[in-house]
N, C-alpha and C positions, 0 to 999 in steps of 0.2 A: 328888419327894423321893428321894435315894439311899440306896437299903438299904445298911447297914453287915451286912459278914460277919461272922458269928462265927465262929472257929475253931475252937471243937469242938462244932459242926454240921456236921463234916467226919468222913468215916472216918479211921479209924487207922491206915492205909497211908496216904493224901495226909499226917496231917500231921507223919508217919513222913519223908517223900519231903521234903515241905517242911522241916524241919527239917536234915536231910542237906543238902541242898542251900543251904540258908542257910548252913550252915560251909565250906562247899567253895567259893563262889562266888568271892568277895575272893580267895586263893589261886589261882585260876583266871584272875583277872581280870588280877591284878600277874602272871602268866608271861605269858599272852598280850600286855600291853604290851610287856613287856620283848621279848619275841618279834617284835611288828610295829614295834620299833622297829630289829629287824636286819636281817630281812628281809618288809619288806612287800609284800605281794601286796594283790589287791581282797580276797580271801576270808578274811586276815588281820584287816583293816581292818572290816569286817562284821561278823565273828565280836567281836570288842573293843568294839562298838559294843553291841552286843547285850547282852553283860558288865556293860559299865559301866550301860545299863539296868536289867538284872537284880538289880545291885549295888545302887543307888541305891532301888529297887522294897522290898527285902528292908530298906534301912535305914531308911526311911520308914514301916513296913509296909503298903504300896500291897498285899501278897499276901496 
């Protein structure tokens, strides 16, 4: 059976952190595209991968 997280069974610095970062993500995510759409490199391409993850993670609440 998978434990479901509560989130305030969490300190108040994580879900200080978490929160922060849930607003900044999408913002983060739409430059870096626009960005590896100019010039892409591998570390580009990674890095946007990982975003759209992050993105997707945070709208789902998978965190």
């Amino acid at each position: 059976m998978r434990k479901r997280f509560n989130l305030y069974s969490f300190p108040t610095w994580l879900r200080n952190f978490r929160a922060i970062l849930e607003q900044f993500i999408l913002p983060l995510t739409i430059f870096q595209g626009i960005r590896t759409l100019f010039f892409p490199t591998t570390f580009d391409v990674f890095l946007l991968a990982i975003f759209v993850v992050l993105t997707i993670a945070f709208h789902l609440d998978w965190f």
